[in-house]
LUMLO-687867 format. One record per residue: x, z, y of N, C-alpha, C in turn; residue in one letter; chain; residue number from 1. Coordinates in steps of 0.02 Angstrom, whole numbers, m for minus. Layout:
BEGIN
SITE    npx    npz    npy   capx   capz   capy    cpx    cpz    cpy resn chain resi
SITE      X      Z      Y      X      Z      Y      X      Z      Y    A     A  NUM
...
! end
This chain:
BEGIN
SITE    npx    npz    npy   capx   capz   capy    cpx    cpz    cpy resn chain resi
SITE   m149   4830  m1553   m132   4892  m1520   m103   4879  m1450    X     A    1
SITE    m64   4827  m1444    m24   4816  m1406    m92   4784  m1326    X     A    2
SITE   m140   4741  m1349   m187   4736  m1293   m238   4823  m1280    X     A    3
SITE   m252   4841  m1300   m289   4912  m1317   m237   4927  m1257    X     A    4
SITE   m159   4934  m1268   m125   4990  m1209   m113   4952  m1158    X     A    5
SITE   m114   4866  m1135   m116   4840  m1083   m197   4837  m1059    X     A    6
SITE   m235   4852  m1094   m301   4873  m1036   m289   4934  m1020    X     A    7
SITE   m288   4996  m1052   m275   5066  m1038   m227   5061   m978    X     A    8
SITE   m188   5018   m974   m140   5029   m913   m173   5006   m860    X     A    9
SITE   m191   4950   m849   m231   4907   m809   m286   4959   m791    X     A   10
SITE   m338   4991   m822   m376   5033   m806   m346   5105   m762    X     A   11
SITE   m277   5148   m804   m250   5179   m765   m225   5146   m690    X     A   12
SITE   m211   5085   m711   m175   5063   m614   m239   5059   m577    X     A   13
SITE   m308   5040   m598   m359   5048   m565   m392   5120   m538    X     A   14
SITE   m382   5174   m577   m377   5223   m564   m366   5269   m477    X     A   15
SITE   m279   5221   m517   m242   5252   m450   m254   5235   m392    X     A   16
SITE   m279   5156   m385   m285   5133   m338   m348   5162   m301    X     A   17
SITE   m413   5188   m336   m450   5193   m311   m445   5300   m263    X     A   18
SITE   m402   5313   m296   m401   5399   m288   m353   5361   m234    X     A   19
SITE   m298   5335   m231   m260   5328   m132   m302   5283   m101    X     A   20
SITE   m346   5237   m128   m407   5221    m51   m452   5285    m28    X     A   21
SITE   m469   5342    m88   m509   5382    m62   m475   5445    m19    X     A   22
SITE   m404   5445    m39   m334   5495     m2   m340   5453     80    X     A   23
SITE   m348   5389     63   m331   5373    149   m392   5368    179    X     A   24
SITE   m456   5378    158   m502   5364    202   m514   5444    212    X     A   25
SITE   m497   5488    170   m503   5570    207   m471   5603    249    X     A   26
SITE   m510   5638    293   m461   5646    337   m471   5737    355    X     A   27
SITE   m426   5777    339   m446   5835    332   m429   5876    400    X     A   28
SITE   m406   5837    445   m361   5861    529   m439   5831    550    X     A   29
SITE   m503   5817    527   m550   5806    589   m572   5853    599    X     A   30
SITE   m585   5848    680   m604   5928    738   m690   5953    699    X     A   31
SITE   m718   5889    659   m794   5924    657   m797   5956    598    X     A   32
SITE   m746   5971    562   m750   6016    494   m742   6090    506    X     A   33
SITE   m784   6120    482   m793   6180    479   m727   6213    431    X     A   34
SITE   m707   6294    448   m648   6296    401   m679   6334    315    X     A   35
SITE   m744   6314    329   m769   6315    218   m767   6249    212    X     A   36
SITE   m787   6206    268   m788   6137    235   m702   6109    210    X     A   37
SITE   m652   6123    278   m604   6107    241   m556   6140    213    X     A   38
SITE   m584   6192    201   m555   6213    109   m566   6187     65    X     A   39
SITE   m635   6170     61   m664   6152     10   m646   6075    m24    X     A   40
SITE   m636   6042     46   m593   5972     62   m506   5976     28    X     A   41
SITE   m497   6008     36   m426   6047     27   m428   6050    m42    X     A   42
SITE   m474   6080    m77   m448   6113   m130   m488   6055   m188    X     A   43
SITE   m533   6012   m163   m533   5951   m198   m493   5882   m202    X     A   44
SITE   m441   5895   m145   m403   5832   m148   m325   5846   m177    X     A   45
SITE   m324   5918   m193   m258   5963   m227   m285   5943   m310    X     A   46
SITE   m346   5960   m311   m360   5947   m395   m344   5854   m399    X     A   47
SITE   m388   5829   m352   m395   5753   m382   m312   5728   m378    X     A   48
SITE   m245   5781   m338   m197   5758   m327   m140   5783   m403    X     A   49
SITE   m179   5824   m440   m157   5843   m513   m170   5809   m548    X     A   50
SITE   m223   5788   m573   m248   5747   m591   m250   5667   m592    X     A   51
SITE   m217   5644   m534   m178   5585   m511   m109   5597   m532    X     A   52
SITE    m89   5644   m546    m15   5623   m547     m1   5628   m622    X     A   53
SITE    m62   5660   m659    m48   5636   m749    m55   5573   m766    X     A   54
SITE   m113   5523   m725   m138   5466   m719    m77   5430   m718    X     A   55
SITE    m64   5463   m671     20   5399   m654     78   5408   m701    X     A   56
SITE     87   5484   m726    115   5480   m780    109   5451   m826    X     A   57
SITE     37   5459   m865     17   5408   m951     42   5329   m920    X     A   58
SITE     19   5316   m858     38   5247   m853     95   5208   m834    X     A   59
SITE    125   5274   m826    210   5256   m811    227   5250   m891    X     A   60
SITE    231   5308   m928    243   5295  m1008    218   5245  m1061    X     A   61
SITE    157   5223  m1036    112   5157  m1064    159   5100  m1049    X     A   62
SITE    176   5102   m968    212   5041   m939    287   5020   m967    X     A   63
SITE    309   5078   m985    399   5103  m1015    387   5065  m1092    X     A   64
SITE    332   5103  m1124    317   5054  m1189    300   4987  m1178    X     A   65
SITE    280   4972  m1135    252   4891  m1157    301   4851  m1107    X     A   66
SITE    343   4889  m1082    391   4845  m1037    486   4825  m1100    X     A   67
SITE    468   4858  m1161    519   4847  m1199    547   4811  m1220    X     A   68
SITE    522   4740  m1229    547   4678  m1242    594   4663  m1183    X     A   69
SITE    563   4674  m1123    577   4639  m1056    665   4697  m1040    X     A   70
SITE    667   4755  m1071    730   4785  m1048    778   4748  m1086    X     A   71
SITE    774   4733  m1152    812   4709  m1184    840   4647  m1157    X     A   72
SITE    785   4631  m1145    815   4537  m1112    872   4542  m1047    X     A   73
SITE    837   4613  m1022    884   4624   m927    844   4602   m890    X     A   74
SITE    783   4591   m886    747   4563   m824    734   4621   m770    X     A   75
SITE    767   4610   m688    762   4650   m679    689   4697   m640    X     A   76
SITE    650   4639   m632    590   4637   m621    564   4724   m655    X     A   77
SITE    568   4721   m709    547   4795   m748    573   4872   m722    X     A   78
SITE    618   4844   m691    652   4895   m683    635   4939   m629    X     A   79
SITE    634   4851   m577    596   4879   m495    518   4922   m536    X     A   80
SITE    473   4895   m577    411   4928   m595    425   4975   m599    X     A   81
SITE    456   5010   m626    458   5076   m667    487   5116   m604    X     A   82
SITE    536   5085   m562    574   5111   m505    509   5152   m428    X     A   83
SITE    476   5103   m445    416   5131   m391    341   5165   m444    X     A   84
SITE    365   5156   m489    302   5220   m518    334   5300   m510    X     A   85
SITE    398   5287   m528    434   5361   m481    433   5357   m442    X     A   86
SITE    443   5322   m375    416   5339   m317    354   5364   m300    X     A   87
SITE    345   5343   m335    241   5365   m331    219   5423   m342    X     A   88
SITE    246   5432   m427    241   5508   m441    299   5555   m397    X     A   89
SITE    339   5522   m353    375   5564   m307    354   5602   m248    X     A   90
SITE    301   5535   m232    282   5539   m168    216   5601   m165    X     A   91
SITE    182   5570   m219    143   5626   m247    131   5700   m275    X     A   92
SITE    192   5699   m285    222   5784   m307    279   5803   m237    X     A   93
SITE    299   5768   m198    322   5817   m152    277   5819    m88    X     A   94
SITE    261   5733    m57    239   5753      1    162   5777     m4    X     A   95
SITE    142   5739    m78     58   5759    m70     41   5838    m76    X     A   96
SITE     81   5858   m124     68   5954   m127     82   5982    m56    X     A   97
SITE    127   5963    m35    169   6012     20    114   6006     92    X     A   98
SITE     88   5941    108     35   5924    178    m30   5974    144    X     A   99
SITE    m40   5965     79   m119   5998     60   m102   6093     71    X     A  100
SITE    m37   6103     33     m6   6161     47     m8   6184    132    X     A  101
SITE      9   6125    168     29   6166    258    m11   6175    262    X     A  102
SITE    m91   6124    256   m188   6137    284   m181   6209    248    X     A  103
SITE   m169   6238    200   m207   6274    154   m166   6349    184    X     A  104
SITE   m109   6346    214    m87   6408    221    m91   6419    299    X     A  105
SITE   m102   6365    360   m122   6396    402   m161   6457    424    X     A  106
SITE   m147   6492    476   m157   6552    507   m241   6542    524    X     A  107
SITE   m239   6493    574   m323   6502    595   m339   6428    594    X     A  108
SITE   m357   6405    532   m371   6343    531   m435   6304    578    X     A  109
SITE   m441   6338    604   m491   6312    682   m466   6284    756    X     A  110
SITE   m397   6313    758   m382   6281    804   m314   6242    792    X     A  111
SITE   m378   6167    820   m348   6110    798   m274   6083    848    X     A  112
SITE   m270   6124    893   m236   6113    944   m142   6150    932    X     A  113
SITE   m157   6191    883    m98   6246    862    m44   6180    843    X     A  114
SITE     m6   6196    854     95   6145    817     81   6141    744    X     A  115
SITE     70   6182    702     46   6199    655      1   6165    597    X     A  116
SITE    m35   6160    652   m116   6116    630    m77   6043    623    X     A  117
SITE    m45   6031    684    m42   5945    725     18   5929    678    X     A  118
SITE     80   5993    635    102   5959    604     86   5953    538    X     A  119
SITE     45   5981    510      1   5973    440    m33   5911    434    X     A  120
SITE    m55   5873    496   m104   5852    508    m44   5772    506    X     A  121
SITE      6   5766    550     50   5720    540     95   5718    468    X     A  122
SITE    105   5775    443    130   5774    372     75   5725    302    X     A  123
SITE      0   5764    311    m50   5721    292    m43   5641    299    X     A  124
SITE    m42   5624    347    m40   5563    390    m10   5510    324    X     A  125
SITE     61   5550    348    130   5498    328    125   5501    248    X     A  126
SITE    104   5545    202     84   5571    140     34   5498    113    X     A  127
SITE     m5   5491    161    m77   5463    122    m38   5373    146    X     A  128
SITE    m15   5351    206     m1   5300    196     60   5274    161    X     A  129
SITE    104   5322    150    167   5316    102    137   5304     44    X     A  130
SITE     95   5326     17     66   5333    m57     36   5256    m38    X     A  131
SITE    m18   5249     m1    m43   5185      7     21   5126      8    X     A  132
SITE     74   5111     23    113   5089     16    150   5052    m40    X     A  133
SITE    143   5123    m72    181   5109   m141    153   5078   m202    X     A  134
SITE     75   5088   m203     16   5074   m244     13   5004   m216    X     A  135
SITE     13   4997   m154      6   4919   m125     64   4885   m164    X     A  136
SITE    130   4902   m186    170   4860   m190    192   4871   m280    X     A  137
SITE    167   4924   m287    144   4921   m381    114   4865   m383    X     A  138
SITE     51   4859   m356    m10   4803   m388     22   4741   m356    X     A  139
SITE     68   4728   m302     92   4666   m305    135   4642   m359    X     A  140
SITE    184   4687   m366    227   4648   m420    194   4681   m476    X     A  141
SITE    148   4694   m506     94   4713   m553     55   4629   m563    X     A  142
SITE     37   4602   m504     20   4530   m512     55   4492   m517    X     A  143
SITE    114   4491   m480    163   4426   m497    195   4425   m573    X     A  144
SITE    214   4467   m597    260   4507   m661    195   4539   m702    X     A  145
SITE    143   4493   m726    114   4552   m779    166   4563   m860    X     A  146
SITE    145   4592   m899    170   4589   m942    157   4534  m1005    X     A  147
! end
């Protein structure tokens, strides 16, 4: 049972990793999108961003179970793990809703030039490489510290 939920995890961290390479290579502030295209952009990276953040949940709770031996002992290694999967699901439930939220409630999403736009567009920004960040430094100490 116990290998069964260290692949399931391993598969969920693969997951994740692959939905924030596809968060940072989109870019929903570009001037050649039409405003159906980026709604449409919008309102698929709000689902895949629900949907990512159950991902990170089961595998935060997968990780909590199979990290149980290791609390007992005090290593504090586990702790940092578990410490940046909330960050993750942090980063993901405040800044990722709220940048998809500013694109989505602008006034005239055509002009790319509005305060508005440019700060949705920098909120996005900091959203997708913060997340890239954190996933970068899951899967490091994910390699050094497996279970």
């Amino acid at each position: 049972m116990r290998e069964l939920l260290v692949k399931v995890h391993i598969g969920l961290g693969y997951l994740l990793a692959a939905y924030t390479l596809y968060v940072l290579k989109v870019n929903p502030s570009s001037k050649q999108l039409s405003a159906e295209a980026r709604a449409a952009l919008l309102e698929k990276l709000q689902r895949l961003l629900r949907l990512a953040s159950y991902v990170a949940l089961v595998a935060f709770l997968i990780g909590g179970y199979l990290a149980t031996p290791y609390f007992k002992s005090g290593q504090i290694w586990v702790y940092f793990k578990l410490l940046l999967f909330l960050a993750l699901m942090a980063v993901m439930g405040a800044l990722g809703s709220k940048s998809i939220r500013s694109f989505q409630q602008l006034s005239n999403p055509l002009d790319v030039d509005s305060p508005q736009f440019l700060r949705a567009a920098r909120m996005f920004q900091r959203f997708k490489w913060l997340q890239f960040a954190v996933v970068g430094l899951l899967f490091l100490v994910a390699y050094w510290k497996p279970f």
